[in-house]
C-alpha positions, 0 to 999 in steps of 0.5 A: 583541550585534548590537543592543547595536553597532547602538545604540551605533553610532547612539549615538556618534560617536568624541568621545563614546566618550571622555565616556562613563561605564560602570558595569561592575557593573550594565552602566549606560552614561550618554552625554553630549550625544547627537544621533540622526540630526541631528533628536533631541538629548538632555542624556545619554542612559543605557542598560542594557546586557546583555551575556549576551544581547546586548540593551539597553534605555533608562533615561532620555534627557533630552531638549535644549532646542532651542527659541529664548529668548522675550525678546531676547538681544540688540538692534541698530538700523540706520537705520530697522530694528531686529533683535533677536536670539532666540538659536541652537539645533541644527536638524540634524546639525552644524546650528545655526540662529540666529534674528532677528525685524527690525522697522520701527518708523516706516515700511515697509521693503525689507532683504536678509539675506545668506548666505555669508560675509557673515554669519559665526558663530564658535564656542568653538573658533575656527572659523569658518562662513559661513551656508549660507542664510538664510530669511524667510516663504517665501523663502530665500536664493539668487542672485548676491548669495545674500541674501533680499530682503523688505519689512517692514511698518510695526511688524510683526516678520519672522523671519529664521533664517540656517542654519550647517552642519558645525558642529564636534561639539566645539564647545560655545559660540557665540563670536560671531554676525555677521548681515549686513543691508541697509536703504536704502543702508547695511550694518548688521552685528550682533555677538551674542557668548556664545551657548549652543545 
């Protein structure tokens, strides 16, 4: 019986608890949305439960898409940089990443990509989250302006991924993301709406 608590602990958190679906006749337990430890995350996960002899075993855990689109979802041009955007997945316990790739089609380019609350994503359930860093090559955000500074060669993308953390486990649905760059004098602030992760 230890086993089956251990489990089931890891398993679910209070929200689950009550999305969870229990067939008591075969001792089927089907858990929707699961994420252990903040690395693994699954569409549902389902169990067979014994409680005579208190042990358990997994039927099928399917496991969630986390990867980022191939194609934009969505673009934006400021000036001489353009940013498209690749969409948001889990990357960690109440963790979302977002990705962009920014490009300079016509000449070099130095951008600053901005943490905190300069670059603000909002969620299906109204709250909002200031990014807690942002990471581009080998650099990451940090500093009196908590922004990352690169220089972008002539036609050639860069990945810039902002991180949010305390991401509501109720949320479902990404209502908008608003990344914040800086090129050549002048803010250029994105608004991606509708994202699924």
């Amino acid at each position: 019986m230890k086993k089956i608590v251990t489990a089931l602990t890891l398993l679910l958190t209070p929200l689950l608890l009550g999305t969870a679906n229990f067939t008591s006749n075969n001792g089927i337990l089907v858990i929707p949305d699961v994420s252990i430890d903040g690395t693994s995350h699954y569409e549902s996960v389902t169990l067979q439960l014994n409680l005579a002899n208190g042990t358990f075993s997994v039927l099928d855990a399917t496991p969630k898409d986390t990867s980022f689109s191939d194609t934009a979802l969505g673009t934006m041009s400021a000036g001489e940089i353009k940013v498209d955007f690749y969409g948001c997945a889990h990357s960690g316990h109440n963790q979302v990443t977002c990705l962009t790739k920014v490009v300079s089609p016509n000449k070099d380019a130095s951008i600053s990509a901005y943490a905190g609350s300069e670059s603000k994503l909002y969620d299906d359930l109204s709250k909002e989250y200031e990014a807690s860093s942002v990471t581009t090559l080998d650099k990451s955000s940090g500093g009196f302006l908590n922004a990352v500074d690169v220089v972008i060669i002539q036609g050639i993308p860069v990945e810039v991924k902002f991180i949010y953390d305390n991401i509501d486990p109720s949320a479902t649905l990404i209502s908008a993301f608003q990344p914040r760059f800086f090129h050549d004098g002048s803010n250029a602030i994105g608004n991606f709406r509708n994202i699924d992760f």
